[in-house]
C-alpha positions as CSV (number, residue, x, y, z in Angstrom):
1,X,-14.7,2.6,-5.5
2,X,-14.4,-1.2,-5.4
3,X,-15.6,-2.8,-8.6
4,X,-16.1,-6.9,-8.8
5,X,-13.8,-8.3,-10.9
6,X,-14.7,-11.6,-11.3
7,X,-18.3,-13.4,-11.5
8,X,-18.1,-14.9,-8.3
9,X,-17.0,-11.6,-6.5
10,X,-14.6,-12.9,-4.8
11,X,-11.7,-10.3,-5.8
12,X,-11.9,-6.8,-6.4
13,X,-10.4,-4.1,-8.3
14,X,-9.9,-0.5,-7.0
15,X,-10.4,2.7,-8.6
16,X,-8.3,5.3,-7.4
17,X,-9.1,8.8,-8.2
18,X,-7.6,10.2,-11.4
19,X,-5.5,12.6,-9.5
20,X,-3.8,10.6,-7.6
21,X,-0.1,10.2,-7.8
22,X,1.6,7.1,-9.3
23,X,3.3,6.8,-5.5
24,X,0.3,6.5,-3.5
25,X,-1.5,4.2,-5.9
26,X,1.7,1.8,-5.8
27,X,1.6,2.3,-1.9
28,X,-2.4,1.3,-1.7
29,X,-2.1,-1.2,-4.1
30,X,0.7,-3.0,-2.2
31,X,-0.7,-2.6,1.3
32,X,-4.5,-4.5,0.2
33,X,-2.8,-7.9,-1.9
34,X,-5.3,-10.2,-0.4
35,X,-2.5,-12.6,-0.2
36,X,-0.3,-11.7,3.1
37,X,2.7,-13.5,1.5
38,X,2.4,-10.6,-1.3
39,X,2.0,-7.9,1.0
40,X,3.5,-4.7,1.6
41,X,4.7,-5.1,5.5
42,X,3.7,-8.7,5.3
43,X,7.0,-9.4,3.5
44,X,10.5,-9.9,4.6
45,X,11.1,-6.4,5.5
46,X,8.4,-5.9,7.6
47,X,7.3,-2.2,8.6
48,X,11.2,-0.7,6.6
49,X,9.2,-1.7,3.5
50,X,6.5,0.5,4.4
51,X,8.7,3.2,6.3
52,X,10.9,3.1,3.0
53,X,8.5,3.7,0.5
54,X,8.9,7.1,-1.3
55,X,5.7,8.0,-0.3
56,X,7.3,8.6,3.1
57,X,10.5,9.8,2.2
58,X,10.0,13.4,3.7
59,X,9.8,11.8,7.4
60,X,12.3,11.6,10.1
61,X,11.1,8.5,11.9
62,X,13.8,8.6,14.4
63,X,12.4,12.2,15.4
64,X,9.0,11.0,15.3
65,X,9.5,8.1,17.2
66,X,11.5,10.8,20.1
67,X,8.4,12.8,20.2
């Protein structure tokens, strides 16, 4: 659920479920900075960043990419 965090409205915080793991909040919580510059993908290592998170770690992109 997205909850205004300031008067204005301008920014937002989310509220993740309580069940969810510490790696998928870090991996939705980088991905939506509203800044691009801060981004997850945005940044200098473009989709590795995102490819490399541990969230991922169980795929073979290489073999998913050959499919």
């Amino acid at each position: 659920m997205l909850t205004p965090s300031t008067a204005t409205g301008a920014r937002f915080e989310i509220e993740y479920p309580a069940g969810l793991g510490i790696e998928v909040v870090g991996l939705v919580s980088s991905m939506l900075r509203s800044k691009p510059m801060e981004r997850m993908g945005c940044l200098s290592g473009g989709a590795h960043d995102v490819k490399s998170h541990p969230f991922f770690g169980a795929i073979d992109w290489e073999r998913l990419h050959r499919r």
